[in-house]
C-alpha positions as CSV (number, residue, x, y, z in Angstrom):
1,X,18.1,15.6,-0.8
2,X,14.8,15.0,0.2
3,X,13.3,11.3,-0.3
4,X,11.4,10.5,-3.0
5,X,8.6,7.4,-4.4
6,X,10.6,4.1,-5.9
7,X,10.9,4.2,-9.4
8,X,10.3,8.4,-9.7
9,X,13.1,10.9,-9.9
10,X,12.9,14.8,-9.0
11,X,13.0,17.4,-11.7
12,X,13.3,21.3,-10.9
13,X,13.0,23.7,-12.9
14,X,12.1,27.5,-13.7
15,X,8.6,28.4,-15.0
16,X,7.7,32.5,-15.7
17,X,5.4,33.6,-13.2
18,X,2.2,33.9,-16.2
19,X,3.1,30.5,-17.3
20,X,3.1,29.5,-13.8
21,X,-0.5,30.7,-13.3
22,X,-1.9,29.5,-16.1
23,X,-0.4,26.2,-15.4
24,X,-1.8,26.1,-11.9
25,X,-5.1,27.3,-13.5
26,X,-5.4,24.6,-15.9
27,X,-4.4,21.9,-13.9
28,X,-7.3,22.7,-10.9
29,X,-9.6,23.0,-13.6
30,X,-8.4,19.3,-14.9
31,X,-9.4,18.4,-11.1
32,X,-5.0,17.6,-10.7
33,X,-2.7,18.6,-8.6
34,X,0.2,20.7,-10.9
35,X,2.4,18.1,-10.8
36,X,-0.2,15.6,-12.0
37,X,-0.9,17.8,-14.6
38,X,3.0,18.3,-15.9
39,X,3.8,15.1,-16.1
40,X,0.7,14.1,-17.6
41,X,1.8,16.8,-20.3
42,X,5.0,15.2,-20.5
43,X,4.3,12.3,-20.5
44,X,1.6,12.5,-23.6
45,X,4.6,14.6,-25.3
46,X,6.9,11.8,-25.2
47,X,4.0,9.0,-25.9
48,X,3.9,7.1,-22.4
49,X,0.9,6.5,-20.9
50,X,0.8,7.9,-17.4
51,X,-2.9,7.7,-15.3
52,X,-2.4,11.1,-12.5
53,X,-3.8,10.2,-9.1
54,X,-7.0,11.9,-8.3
55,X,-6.9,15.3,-6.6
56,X,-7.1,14.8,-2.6
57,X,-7.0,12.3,0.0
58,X,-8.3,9.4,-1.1
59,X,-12.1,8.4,0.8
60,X,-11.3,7.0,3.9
61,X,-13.2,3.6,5.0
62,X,-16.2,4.0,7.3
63,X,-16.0,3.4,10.9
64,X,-17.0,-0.5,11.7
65,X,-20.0,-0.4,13.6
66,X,-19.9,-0.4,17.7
67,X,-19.7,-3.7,19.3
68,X,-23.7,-4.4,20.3
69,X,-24.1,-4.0,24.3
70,X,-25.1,-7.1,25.7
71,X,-28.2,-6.7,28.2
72,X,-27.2,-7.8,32.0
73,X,-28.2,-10.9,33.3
74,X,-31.8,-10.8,35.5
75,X,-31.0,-10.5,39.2
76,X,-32.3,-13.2,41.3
C-alpha cells in the first residue's frame, strides 16, 4: 500500500468517464488539482472546513546573491 501524508487516509473509487471530465474540467478551472477539488466538495457536503493547497509547486526562494570578489592586493 503505497504511503500516504499523517492524519489523511486513501479513498478509491469509480467515477463515469463524463463525470470524470467534467470533474477534471471544473476543478482546473477552480485553479485545483482534482483531488483538491473532491475533497473540497466533500468536505463543504459534510460541513468541515478544508483550505486545498494551491495548484503547482510552490515559488521557490531566490538564489542568495554571489559572494563579492575581493580585489587582489597591489604588488610591490
Amino acid at each position: 500500500m503505497p504511503r500516504h501524508k499523517e492524519g489523511y487516509s486513501q479513498l478509491a473509487f469509480e467515477m463515469p468517464d463524463d463525470v470524470l471530465a467534467g470533474s477534471r474540467a471544473a476543478a482546473a478551472a477552480a485553479g485545483l488539482t482534482l483531488t483538491a477539488w473532491i475533497t473540497s466538495l466533500c468536505a463543504e457536503t459534510v460541513g468541515v472546513e478544508y483550505t486545498p493547497p494551491k495548484l503547482g509547486r510552490p515559488p521557490a526562494e531566490p538564489d542568495p546573491p554571489p559572494p563579492k570578489r575581493r580585489g587582489r592586493k597591489g604588488r610591490s
